[in-house]
C-alpha positions in Angstrom: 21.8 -30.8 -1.9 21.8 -30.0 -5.8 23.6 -32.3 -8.0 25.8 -30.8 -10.6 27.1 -32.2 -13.6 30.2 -31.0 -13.6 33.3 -30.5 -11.3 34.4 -27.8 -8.9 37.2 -27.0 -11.5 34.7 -26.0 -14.2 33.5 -23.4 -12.1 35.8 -21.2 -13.0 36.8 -22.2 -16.7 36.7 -19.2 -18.2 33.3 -20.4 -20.4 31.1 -19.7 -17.3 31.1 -16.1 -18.5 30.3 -17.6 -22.0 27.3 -19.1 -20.3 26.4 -16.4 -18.6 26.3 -14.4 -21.7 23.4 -17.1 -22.8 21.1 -16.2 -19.7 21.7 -12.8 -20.6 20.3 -13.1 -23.6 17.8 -15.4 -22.6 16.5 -12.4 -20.2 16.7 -10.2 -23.0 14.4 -12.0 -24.8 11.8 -11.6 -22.1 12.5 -8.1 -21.2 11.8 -6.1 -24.5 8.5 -8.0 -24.6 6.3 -6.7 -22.2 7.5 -3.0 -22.6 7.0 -3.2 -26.6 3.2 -4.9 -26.4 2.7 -1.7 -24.4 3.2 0.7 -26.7 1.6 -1.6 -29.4 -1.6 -1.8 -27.8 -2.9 1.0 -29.0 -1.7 0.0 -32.9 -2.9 -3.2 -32.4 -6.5 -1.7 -31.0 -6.7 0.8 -34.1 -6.0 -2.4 -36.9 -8.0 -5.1 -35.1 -10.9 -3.8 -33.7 -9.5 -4.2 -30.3 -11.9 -2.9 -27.0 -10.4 -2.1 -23.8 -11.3 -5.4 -22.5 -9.4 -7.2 -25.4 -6.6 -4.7 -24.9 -6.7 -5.9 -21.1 -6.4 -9.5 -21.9 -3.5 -9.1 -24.4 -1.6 -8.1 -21.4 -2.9 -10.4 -18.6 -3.1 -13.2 -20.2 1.1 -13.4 -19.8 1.4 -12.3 -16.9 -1.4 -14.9 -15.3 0.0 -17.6 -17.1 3.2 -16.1 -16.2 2.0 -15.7 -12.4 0.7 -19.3 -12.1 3.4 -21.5 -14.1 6.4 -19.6 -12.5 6.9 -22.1 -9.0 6.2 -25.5 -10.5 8.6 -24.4 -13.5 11.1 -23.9 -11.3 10.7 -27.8 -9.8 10.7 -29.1 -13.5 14.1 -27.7 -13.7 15.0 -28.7 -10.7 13.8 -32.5 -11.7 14.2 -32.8 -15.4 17.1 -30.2 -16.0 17.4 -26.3 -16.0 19.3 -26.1 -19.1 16.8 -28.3 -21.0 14.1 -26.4 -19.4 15.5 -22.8 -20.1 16.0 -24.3 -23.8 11.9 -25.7 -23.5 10.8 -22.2 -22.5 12.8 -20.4 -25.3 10.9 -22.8 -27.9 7.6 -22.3 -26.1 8.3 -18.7 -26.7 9.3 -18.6 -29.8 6.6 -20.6 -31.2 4.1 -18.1 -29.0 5.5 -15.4 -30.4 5.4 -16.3 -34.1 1.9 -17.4 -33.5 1.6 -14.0 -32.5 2.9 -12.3 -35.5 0.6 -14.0 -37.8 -3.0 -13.9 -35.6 -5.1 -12.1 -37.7 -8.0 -11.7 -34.8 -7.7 -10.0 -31.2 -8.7 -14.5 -30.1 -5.2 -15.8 -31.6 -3.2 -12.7 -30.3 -4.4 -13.4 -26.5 -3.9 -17.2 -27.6 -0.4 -16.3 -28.3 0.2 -14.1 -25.3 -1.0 -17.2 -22.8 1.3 -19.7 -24.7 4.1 -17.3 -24.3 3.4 -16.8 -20.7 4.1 -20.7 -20.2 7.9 -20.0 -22.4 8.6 -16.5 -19.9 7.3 -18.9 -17.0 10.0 -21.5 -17.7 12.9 -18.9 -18.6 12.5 -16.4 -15.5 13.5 -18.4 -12.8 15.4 -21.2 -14.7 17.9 -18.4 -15.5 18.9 -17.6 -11.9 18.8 -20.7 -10.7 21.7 -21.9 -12.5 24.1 -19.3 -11.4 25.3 -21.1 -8.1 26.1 -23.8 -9.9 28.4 -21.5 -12.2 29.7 -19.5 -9.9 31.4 -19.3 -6.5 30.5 -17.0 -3.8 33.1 -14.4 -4.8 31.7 -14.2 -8.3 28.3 -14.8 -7.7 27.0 -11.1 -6.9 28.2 -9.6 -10.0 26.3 -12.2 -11.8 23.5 -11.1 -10.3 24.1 -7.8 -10.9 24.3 -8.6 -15.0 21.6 -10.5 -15.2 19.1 -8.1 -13.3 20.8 -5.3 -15.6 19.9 -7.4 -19.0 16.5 -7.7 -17.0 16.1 -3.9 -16.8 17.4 -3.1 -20.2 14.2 -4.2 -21.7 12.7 -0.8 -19.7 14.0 2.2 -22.1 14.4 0.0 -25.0 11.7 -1.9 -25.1 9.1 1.2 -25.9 11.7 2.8 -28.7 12.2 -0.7 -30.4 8.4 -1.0 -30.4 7.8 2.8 -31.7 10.3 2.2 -34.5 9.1 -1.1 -35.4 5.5 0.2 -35.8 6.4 3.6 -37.5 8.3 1.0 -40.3 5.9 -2.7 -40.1 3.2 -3.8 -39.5 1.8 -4.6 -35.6 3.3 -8.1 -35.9 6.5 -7.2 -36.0 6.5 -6.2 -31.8 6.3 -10.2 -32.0 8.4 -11.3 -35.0 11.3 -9.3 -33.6 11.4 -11.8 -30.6 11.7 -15.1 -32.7 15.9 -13.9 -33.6 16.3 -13.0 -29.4 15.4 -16.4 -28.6 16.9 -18.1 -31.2 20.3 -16.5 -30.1 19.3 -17.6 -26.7 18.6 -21.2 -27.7 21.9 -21.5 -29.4 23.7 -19.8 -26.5 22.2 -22.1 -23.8 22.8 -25.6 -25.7 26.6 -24.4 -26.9 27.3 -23.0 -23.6 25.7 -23.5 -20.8 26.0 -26.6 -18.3 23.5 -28.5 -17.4 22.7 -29.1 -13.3 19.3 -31.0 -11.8 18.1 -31.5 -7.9 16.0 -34.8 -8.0 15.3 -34.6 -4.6 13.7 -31.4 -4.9 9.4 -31.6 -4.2 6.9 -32.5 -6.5 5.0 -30.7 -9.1 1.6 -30.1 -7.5 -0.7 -30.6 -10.6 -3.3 -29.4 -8.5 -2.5 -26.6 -6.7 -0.8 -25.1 -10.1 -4.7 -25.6 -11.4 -6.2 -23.8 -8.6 -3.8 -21.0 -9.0 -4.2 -20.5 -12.9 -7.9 -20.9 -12.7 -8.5 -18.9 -9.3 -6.4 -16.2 -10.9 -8.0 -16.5 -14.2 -11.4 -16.3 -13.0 -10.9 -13.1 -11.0 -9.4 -11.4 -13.9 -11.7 -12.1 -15.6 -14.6 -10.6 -13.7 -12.9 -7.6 -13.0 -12.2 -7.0 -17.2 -15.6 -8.1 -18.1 -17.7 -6.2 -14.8 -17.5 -2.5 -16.9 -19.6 -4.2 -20.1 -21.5 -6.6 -18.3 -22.0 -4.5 -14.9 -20.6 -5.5 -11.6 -24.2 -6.9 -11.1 -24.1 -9.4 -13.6 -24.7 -13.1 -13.1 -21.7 -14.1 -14.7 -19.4 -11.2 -13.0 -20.5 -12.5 -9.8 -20.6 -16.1 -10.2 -16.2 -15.6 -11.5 -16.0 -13.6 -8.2 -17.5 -16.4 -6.2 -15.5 -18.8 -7.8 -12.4 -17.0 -7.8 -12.5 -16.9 -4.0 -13.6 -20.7 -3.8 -10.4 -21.7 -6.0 -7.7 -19.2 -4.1 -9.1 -20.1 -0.9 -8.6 -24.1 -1.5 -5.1 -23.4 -2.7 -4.4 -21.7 0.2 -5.7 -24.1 2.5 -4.4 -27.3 0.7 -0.5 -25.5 0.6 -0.8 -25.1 4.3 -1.2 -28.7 5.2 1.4 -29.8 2.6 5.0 -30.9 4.3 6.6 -29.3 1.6 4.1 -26.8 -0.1 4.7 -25.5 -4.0 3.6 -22.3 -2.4 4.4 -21.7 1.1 2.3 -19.3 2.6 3.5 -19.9 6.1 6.7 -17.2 4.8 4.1 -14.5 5.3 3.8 -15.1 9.1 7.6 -13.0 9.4 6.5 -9.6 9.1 9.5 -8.1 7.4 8.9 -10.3 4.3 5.4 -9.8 4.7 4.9 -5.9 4.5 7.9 -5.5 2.5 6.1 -7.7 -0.3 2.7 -6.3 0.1 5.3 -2.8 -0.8 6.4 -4.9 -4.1 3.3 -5.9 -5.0 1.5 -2.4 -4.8 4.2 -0.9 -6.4 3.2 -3.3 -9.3 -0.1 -3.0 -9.4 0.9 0.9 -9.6 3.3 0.3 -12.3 1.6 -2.3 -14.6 -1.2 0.3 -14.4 0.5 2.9 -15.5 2.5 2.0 -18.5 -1.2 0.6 -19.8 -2.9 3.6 -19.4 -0.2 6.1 -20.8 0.6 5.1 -24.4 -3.0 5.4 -25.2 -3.1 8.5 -24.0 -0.2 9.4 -25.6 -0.7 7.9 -28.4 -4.6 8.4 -29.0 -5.0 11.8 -27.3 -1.9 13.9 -27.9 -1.7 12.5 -31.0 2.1 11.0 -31.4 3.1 8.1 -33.4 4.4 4.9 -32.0 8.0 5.8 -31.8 7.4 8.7 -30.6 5.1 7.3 -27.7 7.7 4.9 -26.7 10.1 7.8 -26.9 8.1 9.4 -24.3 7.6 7.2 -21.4 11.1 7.4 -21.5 11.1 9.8 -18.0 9.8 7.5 -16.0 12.0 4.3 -17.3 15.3 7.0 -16.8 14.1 7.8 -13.0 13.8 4.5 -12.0 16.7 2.7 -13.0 18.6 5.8 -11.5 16.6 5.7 -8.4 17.2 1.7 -8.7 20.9 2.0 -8.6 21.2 4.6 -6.2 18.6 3.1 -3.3 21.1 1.3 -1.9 23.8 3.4 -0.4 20.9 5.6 0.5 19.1 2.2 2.4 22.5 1.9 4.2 22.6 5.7 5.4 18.8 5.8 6.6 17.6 2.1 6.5 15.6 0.8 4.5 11.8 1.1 6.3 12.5 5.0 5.8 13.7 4.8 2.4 11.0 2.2 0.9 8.2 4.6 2.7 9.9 7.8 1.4 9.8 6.4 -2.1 6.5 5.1 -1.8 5.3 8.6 -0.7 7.5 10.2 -3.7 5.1 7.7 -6.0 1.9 8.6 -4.4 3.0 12.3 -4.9 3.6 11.9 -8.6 0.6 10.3 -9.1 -1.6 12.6 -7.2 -0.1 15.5 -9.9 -0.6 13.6 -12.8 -4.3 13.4 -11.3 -4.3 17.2 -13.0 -4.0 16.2 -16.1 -6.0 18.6 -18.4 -7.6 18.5 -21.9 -5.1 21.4 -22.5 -2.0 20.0 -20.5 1.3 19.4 -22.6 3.7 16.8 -22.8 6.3 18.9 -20.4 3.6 18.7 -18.0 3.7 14.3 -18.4 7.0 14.2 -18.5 7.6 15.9 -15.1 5.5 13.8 -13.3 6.4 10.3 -15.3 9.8 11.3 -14.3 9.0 11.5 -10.4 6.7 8.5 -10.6 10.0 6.5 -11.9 11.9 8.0 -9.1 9.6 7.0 -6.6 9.0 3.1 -8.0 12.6 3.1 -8.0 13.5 3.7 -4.1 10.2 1.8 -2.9 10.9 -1.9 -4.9 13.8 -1.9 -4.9 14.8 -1.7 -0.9 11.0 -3.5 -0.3 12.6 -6.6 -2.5 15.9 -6.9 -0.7 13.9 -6.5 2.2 11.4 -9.2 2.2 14.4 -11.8 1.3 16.5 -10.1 4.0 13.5 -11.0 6.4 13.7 -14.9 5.7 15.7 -17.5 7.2 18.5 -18.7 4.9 17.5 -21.8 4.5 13.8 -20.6 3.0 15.2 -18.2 1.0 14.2 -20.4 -2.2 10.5 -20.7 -1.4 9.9 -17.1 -0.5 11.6 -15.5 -3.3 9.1 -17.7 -5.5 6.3 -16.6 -3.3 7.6 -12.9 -3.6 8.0 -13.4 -7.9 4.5 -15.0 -7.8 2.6 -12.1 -5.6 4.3 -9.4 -7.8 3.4 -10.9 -10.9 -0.3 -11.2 -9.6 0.0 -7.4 -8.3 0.5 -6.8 -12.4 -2.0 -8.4 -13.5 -4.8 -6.8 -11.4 -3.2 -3.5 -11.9 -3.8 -3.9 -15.5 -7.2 -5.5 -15.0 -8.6 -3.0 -12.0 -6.9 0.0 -13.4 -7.6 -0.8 -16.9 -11.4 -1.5 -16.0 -11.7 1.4 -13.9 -11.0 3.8 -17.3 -12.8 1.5 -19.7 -16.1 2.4 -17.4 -15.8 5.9 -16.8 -14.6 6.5 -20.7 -17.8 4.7 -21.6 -19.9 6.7 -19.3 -18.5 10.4 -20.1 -18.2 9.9 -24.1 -20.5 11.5 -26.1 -22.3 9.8 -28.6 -25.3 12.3 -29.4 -26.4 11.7 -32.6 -25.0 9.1 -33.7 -26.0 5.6 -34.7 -26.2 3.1 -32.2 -23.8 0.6 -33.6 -21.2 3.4 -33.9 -22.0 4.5 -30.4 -21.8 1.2 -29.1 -18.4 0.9 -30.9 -16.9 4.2 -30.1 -17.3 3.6 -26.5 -15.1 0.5 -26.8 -11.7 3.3 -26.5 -10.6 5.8 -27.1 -8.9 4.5 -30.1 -12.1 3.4 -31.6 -13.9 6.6 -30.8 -11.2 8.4 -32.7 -11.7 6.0 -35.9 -15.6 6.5 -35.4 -15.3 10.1 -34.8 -13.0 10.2 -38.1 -15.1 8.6 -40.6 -18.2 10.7 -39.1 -16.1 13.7 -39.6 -17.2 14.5 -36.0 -14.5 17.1 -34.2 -17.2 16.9 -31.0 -16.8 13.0 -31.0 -13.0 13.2 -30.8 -13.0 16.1 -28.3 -15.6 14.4 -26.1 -13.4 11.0 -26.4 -9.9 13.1 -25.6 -12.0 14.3 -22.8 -13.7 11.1 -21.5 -10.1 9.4 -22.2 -8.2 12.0 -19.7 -11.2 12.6 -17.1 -10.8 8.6 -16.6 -7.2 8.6 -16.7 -7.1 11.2 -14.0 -9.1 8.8 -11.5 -6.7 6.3 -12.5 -3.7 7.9 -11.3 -5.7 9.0 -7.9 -6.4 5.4 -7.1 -3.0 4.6 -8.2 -2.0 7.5 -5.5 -4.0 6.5 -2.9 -2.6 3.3 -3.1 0.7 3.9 -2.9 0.0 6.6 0.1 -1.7 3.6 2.0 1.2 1.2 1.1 3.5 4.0 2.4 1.5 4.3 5.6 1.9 0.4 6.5 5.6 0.3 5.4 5.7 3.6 8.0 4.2 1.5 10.6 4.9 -1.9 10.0 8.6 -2.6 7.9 10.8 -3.9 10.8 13.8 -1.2 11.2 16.9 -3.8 10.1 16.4 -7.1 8.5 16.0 -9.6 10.8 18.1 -12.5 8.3 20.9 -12.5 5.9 21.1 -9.1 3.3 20.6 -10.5 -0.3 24.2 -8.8 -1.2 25.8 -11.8 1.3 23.2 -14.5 0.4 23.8 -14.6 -3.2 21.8 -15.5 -6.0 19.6 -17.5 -3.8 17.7 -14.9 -2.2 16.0 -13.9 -5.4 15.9 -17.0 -7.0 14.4 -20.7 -6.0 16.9 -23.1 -5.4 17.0 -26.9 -4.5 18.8 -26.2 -1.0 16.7 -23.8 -0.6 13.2 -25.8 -0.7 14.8 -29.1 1.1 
């Protein structure tokens, strides 16, 4: 039973809009950040010396600090207070991100990343798990629906706030410009925003939050590091090894807690199982993607950063149209036929983007960015209401964390996989006849560098050879990325149940995508 500090009459004083209006922009805060770094990555390569694998790490180290934080964040609010916790996570990221701004090495910047991974970590859930305590059932939906919205905003404005910021400032400022959004959320939470606790909620395994940061830190790391070292390598294997060792002990120890951080036993129901494993592909498709395309577009067609964030633009437009369209479609055809179909329409998009030439255009991008954001749109968004759909309502809690926690781990070895997967074939194909070995050696790092290299050589063959490597890799990255979302089509085909077999999320509130205290009891 959650405890709330406050009445059933201050539910609806008219300030629980004014406190929603503080989550929003507490959201906010998180959603322009992932979208910007993006776009600066390929800035941020170009002024710091950054390789592919640093590039890599800049992103994952967020989202696996992100990944592994997220559950036992949401039982510290639950415990100590979700308003002081939101406010905690706001300061954490705030702080990460000025450290951010002023790094002056590739170290501090995934330094900062990781720190504000622990502030998005606290925010995320902490956000939606206050709404039932703001909100009665009538009202509670179109909470939802605003928050998610500020959620999504961060999509198509995140890249054109980024572009303009690094046409105008330095690379830092894709951080600074985050300290004044969490500021403003800081102030909104402790002026508005009530404070609610569960006491009786469970425990903050110490442990099993270790396993999972460390399992999921060590497999990262071996699949960023195996393209320099070699998947051969002593130390590649030895993070492999131990990566499985550390997952399969968290695993093993949440299954014989009573009331497990992480419980696995949700994947036994099969709707909430292949509906996730849907999700979490279409992550690993999507994280891929946006780190792939701005260097690309960037680099290799040769467009500032505004104008790169300009550009992915397509795909952000097709899926939040597809996003608010799936569901009267789901209703009409259900969703197992809609999540496939869209998951097909993704594989599709990707498969065409596989052409990609030396001589292709932008027209030729934007057609198939705009299909791929069509097709991300009508496979996660049905596959998420699906797999909380699937549970019991009284588990709803737990396996929307579980759900949050898989998708952000989908990310994360999208970017790593994905991101390896072109750093090795771009080293491979690029070359570096004739040149000295420590500007070969530093040209294969990316395509960014090989650009610099080829530019102070005065080598047009360098730069050709590099657009070339860059888009030769690039294409295998989208047929992976294709074949994995035909494969994830094909089991949602088989597999997805034909009707939920538990309460839609539109009828279970707030609940079914957030953890909550009744939820866990």
């Amino acid at each position: 039973m959650v405890t709330v500090i406050h009445s059933e009459e201050t539910r609806r004083d008219p300030r629980r809009w004014w406190a929603l209006g503080a989550l929003v922009a507490s959201m906010l805060t998180l959603g322009f950040d992932m979208t910007i770094l993006n776009v600066a990555l390929p800035t941020m390569a170009a002024d710091l010396g950054a390789t592919t694998g640093q590039q890599q790490w800049m992103a994952d180290a967020y989202v696996v600090v992100f990944a592994a934080l997220m559950l036992p964040a949401g039982l510290l609010g639950d415990r100590f207070g979700r308003r002081r916790m939101l406010i905690a996570g706001l300061g954490v990221f705030f702080a990460g991100s000025l450290l951010g701004a002023l790094a002056s090495d590739v170290g501090w910047v995934i330094a900062a990343r990781a720190f504000m991974g622990i502030g998005g970590a606290l925010v995320t859930p902490l956000a939606l798990s206050v709404l039932p305590s703001l909100f009665g059932d009538d009202e509670r939906t179109k909470a939802v629906g605003v928050i998610s919205a500020a959620s999504a905003l961060g999509l198509p404005l995140g890249p054109i706030i980024g572009g303009w910021l690094l046409n105008h400032f330095w690379w830092g400022s894709v951080f600074l410009v985050n300290l004044p959004m969490a500021a403003i959320g800081i102030a909104a939470c402790v002026l508005l925003l009530p404070e609610t606790r569960d006491p009786a909620s469970p425990r903050v395994d110490v442990l099993s939050t270790a396993l999972t940061a460390t399992g999921l830190g060590a497999l990262i790391y071996a699949i960023i590091e195996a393209p320099d070292r070699g998947w051969s390598d002593p130390l590649v294997g030895a993070m492999f090894a131990a990566a499985a060792a550390l997952i399969t002990t968290l695993v093993l120890r949440e299954r014989r807690e009573q009331r497990p951080m992480l419980d696995m036993t949700l994947l036994a129901h099969w709707g909430f199982l292949f509906n996730t494993l849907a999700a979490t592909l279409v992550m690993f498709v999507l994280s891929g993607l946006l780190f792939v395309l701005p260097q690309y577009l960037q680099a290799v067609l040769g467009h500032d950063a505004l104008g790169t964030g300009v550009r992915l633009l397509p795909m952000m437009g097709g899926l939040l149209v597809a996003a608010r369209g799936a569901q009267p479609i789901v209703a009409r055809f259900g969703a197992r036929a809609v999540v496939s179909a869209g998951l097909v329409v993704l594989a599709f998009a990707a498969l065409l983007g596989s052409r990609t030439a030396t001589g292709s255009g932008y027209g030729f991008t934007a057609l198939w960015l705009s299909i791929a954001g069509i097709g991300f749109g009508f496979s996660v968004v049905p596959a998420m209401d699906g797999a909380l759909g699937a549970l019991p309502r009284d588990r709803a809690g737990s396996g929307s964390g579980l759900l949050m926690t898989l998708r952000q781990v989908g990310a994360a070895i999208g970017i790593a996989l994905l991101g390896s997967l072109l750093a090795g074939i771009f080293r491979d194909r690029l070359d570096v006849t004739g040149l000295p070995a420590r500007a070969a050696d530093t040209a294969g790092d990316s395509v960014v560098a090989a650009h610099i290299v080829a530019e102070k050589a005065h080598s047009a063959h360098l730069a050709a050879s590099a657009n070339s490597a860059y888009i030769h890799g690039m294409d295998i990255v989208l047929l992976v990325s294709g074949i994995a979302a035909l494969v994830a089509a094909l089991l949602a085909a088989a597999f997805l149940p034909r009707a939920t077999t538990g309460p839609t999320p539109s009828d279970a509130g707030p609940d079914m995508v957030t953890p909550t205290a009744d939820a866990r009891q």
